[in-house]
C-alpha positions in Angstrom: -14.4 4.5 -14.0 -16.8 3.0 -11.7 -14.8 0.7 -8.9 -17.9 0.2 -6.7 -17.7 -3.0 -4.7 -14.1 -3.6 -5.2 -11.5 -3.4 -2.5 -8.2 -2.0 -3.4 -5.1 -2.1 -1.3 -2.9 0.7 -1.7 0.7 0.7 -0.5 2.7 4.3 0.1 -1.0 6.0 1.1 0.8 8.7 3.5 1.9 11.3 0.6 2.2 11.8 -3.2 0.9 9.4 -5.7 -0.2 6.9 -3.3 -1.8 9.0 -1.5 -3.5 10.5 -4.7 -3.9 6.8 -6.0 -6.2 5.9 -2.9 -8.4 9.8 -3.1 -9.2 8.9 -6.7 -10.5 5.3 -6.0 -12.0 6.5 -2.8 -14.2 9.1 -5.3 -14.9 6.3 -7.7 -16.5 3.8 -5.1 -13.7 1.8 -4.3 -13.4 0.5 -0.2 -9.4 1.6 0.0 -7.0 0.0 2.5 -4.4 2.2 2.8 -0.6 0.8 4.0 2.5 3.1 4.9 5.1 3.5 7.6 3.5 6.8 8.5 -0.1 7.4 9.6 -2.1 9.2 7.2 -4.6 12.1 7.4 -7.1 11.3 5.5 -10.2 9.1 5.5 -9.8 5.1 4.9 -11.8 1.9 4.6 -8.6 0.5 6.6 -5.2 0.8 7.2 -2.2 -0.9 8.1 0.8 0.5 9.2 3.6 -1.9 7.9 7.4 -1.5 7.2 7.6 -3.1 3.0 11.2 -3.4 4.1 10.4 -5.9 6.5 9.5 -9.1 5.4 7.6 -10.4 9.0 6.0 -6.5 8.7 4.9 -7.8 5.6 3.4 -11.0 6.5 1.8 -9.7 9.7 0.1 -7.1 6.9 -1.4 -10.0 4.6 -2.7 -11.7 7.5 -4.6 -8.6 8.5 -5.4 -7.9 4.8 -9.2 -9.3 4.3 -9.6 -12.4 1.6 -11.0 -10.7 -0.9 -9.1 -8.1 -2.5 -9.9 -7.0 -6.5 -6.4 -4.9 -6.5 -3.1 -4.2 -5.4 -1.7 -0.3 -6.0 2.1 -1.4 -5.2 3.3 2.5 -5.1 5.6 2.5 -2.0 9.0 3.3 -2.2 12.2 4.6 -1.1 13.6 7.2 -3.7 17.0 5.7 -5.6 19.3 8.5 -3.5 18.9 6.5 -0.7 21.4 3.6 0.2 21.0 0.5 -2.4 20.5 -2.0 0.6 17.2 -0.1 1.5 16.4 0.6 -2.4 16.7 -3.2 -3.2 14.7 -4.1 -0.2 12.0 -1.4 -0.2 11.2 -1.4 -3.9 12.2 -4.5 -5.4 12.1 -7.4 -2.3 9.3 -5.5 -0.6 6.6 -4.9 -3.3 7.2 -8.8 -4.6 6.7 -10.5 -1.3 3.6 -8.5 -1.1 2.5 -9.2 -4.4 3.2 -13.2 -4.2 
């Protein structure tokens, strides 16, 4: 897989398969820009910290975001034993105002 000169945006970077997401296209060339709630630990192109539950977090992320971007990772989320309200707004709302 070679992802050199593409930028991809990767939501949920801080731990698990996000943050696994952004290692592997880090190793295959990609410039990564990380999002999350929580500061991460490892290295970055860029990153963002931004609440996907909040819709003027999210817009304050794309207008930060550079123009060009090849991909979006969307793999942020809330697991489904929280509260519905946070569920629906986290991995539903969230991910598809960012995507629009």
């Amino acid at each position: 897989m070679n992802l050199q000169n593409k930028t991809i945006v990767v939501t949920g970077v801080a731990s698990g398969i996000g943050a696994e997401v952004a290692r592997l296209a880090r190793f295959h060339g990609a410039t990564v820009i990380g999002v999350d709630r929580t500061p991460v630990q490892m290295s970055l192109h860029g990153f963002h910290q931004a609440d996907l539950g909040d819709p003027a977090s999210i817009d304050a992320l794309v207008q930060a975001l550079p123009a060009r971007i090849d991909a979006l990772a969307n793999v942020a989320g809330v697991p489904g034993t929280a509260p519905l309200e946070v569920v629906a707004r986290v991995n539903y709302l969230g991910l598809r105002h960012l995507s629009q």
